[in-house]
N, C-alpha and C positions, 0 to 999 in steps of 0.2 A: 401654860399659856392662860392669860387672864380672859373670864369669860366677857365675852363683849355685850352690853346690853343691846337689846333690840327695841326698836322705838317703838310704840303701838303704830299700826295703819292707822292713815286716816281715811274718815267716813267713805265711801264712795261719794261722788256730786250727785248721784240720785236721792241716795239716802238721805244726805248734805238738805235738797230740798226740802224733802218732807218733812223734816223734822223743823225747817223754817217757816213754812207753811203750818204745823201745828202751833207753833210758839207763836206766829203772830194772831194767829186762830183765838189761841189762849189770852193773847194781850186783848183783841177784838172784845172778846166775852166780856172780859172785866171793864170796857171801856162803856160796854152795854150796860152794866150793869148799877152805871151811874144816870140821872136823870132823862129821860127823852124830852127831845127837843118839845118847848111849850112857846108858839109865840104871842100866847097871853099871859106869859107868865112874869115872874119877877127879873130884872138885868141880870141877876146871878146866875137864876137858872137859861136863860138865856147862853150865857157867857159860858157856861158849862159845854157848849155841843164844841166851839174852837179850842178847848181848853184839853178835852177827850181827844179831838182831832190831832192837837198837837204832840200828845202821848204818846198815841200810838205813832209817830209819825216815826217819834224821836226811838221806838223802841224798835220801830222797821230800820232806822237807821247805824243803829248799834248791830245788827243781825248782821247790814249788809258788810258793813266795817269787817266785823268778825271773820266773812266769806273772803273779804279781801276784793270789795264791790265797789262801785260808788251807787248814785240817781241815776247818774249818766249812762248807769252799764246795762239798766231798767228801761228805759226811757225815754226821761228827761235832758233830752238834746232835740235839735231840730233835724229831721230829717226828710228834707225838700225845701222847697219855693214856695213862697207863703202863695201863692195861686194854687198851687196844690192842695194846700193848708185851707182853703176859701171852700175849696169844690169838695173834702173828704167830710168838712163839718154841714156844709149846706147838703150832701148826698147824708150824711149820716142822719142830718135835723129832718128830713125825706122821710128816711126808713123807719126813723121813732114813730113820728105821725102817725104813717100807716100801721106798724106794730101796735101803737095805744089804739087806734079809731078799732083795729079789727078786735082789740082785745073790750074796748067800752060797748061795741057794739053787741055782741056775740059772748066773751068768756062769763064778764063780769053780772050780766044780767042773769045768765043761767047759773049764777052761783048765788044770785040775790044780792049782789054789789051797788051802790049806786056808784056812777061814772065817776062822781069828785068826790068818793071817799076818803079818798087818799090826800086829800085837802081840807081833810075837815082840821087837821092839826094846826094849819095856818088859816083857821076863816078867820082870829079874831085881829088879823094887820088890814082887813077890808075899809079902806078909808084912811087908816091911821099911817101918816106918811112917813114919821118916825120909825116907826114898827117896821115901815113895805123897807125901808132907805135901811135900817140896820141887819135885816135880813138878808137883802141885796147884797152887803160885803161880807158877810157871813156865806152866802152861797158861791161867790168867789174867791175864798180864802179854806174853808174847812171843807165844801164840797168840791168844786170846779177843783182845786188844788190839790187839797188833803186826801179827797177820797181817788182820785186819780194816780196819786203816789201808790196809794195803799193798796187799792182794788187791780187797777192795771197795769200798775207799776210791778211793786213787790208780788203782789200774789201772783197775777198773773204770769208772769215773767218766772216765778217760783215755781209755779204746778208744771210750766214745759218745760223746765229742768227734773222735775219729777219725772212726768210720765214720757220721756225720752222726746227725740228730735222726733220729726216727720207731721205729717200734717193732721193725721190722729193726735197725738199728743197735745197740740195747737188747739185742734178740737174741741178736744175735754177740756183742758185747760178753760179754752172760752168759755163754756158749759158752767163749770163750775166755779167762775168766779162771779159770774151772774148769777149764780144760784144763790151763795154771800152774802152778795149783794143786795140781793131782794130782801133776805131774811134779816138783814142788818136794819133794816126798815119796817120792821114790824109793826112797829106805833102806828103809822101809816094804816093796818087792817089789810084783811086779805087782797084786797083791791093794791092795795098802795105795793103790797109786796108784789103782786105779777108785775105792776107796771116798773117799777124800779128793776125787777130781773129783766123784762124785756130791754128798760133802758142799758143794762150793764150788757148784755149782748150787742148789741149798739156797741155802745162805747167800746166793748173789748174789736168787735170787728174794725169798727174805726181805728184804732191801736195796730193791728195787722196789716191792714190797707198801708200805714204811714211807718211802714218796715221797724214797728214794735217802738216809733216813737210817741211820744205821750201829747206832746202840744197842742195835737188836732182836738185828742179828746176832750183834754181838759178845756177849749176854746166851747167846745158841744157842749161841755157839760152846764160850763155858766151860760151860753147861751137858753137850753134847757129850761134850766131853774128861771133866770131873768124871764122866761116871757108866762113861764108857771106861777111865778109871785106877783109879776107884774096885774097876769089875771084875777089873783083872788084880791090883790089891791083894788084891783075896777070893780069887784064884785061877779065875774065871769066864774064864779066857781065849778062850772062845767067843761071850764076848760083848763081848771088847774091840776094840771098831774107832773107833779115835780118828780126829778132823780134823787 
């Protein structure tokens, strides 16, 4: 009798995770490792932060392909009544406030922070309405969008495939994709990075609340940034702490 071959197993779906969560870890690094966002800088470098975004977006999307996934299996679908939709970003825009005010009041002084550090990357669009206005679609397209895909979509969505079902896993998961998150933000300074992790626990909660739909968040997150750019435009830099 002829010997029958045997097919390799495939991965576990735990496994299956984490090995997609390093790979896009890995794509994240090298996306870092091209220019930080300057909004004094030249168009190019500018054009560089959507250009990264779009990368990595493209390289989460091949992963998911591969899994046999879509956005939609992440996501990016609606799930509720945009009333719903109204009350999780207005509750979530709630919980940010109080998260930055306890952390400007209280973390960041006893670290030696000043409150709008984390804005010092964007002071030089103060005035310049070109600069505030091309930023503005920028934080609705590579952030509010891009980093929504990436951060609560894929990753998140990844890591509770990792560390199993149940509301621990959920947990971590949250945990540590605002952990990412913050540190993906580093340009920003230690200030910029608590408040961007605080943000991404936000946002990841907001994600859970909307049964792991993405739309609430992404609605928070350009919210967010617009009333964060909108301030260092006016010259409020004390009140500018973007995601």
């Amino acid at each position: 009798m002829a010997d029958v071959p045997i097919a390799a197993a495939p991965l576990a779906p735990r496994r299956t995770a984490w090995l997609d969560v390093a790979l896009i870890l890995l794509a994240a690094a090298a996306m870092l490792a091209l220019p930080a966002p300057d909004a004094g800088g030249a168009v190019v470098a500018q054009l560089m932060v959507p250009l990264r975004m779009l990368l990595l977006v493209g390289a989460a999307t091949l992963l998911l392909r591969w899994r046999g996934l879509t956005w939609a299996d992440v996501g990016l679908r609606r799930t509720g009544s945009w009333g719903r939709t109204a009350l999780l970003v207005g509750g979530g825009y709630l919980a940010l406030a109080l998260c930055a005010g306890l952390l400007m009041a209280f973390v960041l002084p006893a670290l030696g922070q000043p409150a709008q550090a984390s804005a010092a990357a964007f002071a030089s669009i103060e005035g310049q309405l070109w600069k505030y206005l091309s930023w503005l679609a920028i934080a609705w397209t590579s952030a509010a969008i891009g980093e929504e895909l990436i951060f609560r979509g894929f990753l998140q969505s990844r890591l509770e495939a990792g560390f199993g079902p149940g509301g621990a896993g959920a947990i971590l998961a949250l945990l540590v994709q605002a952990g990412v998150f913050g540190f993906a933000h580093g340009y920003q300074g230690i200030g910029g990075v608590l408040l961007t992790a605080a943000a991404g626990l936000v946002l990841g909660g907001v994600r859970l609340a909307a049964r792991r739909g993405l739309i609430p968040s992404m609605l928070l997150h350009g919210l967010i940034d617009t009333v964060s750019l909108t301030a260092v435009y006016l010259g409020a830099l004390s009140l500018a702490q973007g995601a």
